[in-house]
C-alpha positions in Angstrom: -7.8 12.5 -2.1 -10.5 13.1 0.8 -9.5 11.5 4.1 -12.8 10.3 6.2 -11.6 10.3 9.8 -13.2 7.7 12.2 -14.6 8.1 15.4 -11.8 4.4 16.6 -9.1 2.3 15.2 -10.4 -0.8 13.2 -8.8 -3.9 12.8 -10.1 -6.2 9.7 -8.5 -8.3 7.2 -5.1 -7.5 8.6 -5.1 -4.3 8.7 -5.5 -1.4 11.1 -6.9 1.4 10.6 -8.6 4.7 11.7 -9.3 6.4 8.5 -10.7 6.1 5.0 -9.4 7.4 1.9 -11.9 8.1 -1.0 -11.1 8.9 -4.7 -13.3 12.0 -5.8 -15.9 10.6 -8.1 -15.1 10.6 -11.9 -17.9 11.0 -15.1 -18.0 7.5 -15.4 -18.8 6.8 -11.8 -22.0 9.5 -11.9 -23.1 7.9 -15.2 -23.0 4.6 -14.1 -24.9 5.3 -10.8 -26.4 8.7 -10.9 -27.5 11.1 -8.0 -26.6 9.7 -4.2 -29.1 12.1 -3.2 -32.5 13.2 -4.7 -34.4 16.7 -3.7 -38.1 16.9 -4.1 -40.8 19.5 -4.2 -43.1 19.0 -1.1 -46.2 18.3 -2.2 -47.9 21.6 -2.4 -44.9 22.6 -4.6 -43.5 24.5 -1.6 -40.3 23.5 0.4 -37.9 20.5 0.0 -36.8 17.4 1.1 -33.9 15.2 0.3 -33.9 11.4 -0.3 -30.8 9.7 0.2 -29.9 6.8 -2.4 -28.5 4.4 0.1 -28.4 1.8 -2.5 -26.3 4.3 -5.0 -24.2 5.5 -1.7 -23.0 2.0 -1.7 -22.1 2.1 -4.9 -19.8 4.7 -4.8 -18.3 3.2 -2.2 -17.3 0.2 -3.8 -15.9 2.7 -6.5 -14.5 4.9 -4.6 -13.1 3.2 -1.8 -9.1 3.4 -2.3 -7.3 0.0 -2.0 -5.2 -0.5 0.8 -6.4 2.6 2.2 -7.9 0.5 4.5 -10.2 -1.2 1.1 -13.4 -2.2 0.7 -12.8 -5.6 2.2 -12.1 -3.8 5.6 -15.1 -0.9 5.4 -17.9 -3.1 5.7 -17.8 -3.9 9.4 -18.0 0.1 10.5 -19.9 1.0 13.3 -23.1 3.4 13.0 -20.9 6.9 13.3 -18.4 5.9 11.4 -20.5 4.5 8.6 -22.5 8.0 8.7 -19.1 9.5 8.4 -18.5 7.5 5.2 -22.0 8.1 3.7 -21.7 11.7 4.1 -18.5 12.0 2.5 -19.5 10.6 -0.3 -22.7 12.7 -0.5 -20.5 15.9 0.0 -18.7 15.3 -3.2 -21.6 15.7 -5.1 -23.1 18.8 -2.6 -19.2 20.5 -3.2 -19.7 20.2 -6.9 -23.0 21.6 -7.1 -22.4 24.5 -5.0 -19.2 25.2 -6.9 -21.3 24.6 -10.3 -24.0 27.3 -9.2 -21.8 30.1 -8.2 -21.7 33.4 -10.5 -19.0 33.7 -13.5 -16.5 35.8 -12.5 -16.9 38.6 -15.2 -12.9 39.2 -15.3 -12.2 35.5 -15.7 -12.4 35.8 -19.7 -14.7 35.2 -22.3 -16.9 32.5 -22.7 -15.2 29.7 -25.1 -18.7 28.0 -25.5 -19.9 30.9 -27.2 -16.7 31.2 -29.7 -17.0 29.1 -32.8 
């Protein structure tokens, strides 16, 4: 599972800690919440920008936050870097999977099951 490194050690709840551990995000959790991130066309069709779904970020942490690793309970009181830290871990799941989902078929990797009936 994806360690987030902080910029300190934090003490909350108990517990001190200097990293966060996230689960990678499962079917259920992207149904449930969607897209962390949304890219648009600018509006003369050329160029994009990106609009981060703080509210959905937030989410996923509450999802993907492994317990006692330090928990959610401890999280909330990051500072700003660290919570940037966070945030972008979370969005680079979903950048990871989509750059891994666009790459080219390897031709010698076998036929296409989808298209066997």
């Amino acid at each position: 599972m994806p360690i987030v490194k902080l910029s300190r050690r934090y003490e909350a709840h108990g517990k001190a800690f200097d990293e966060v551990e996230l689960r990678e995000p499962k079917l259920r959790d992207h149904f449930a919440i969607g897209d962390p991130v949304e890219v648009h066309a600018g509006p003369d069709g050329e160029g994009r920008f990106v609009v981060e779904q703080v509210d959905r970020v937030a989410a996923y942490l509450e999802r993907l936050c492994v317990a006692d690793r330090p928990g959610l309970e401890s999280v909330q009181d990051l500072d700003l870097v660290d919570s940037i830290a966070v945030k972008q871990a979370i969005i680079g799941f979903f950048i990871a999977a989509r750059t891994r989902s666009s790459r080219p078929t390897n031709s010698s990797s076998g036929p296409d099951k989808t298209s066997q009936a």
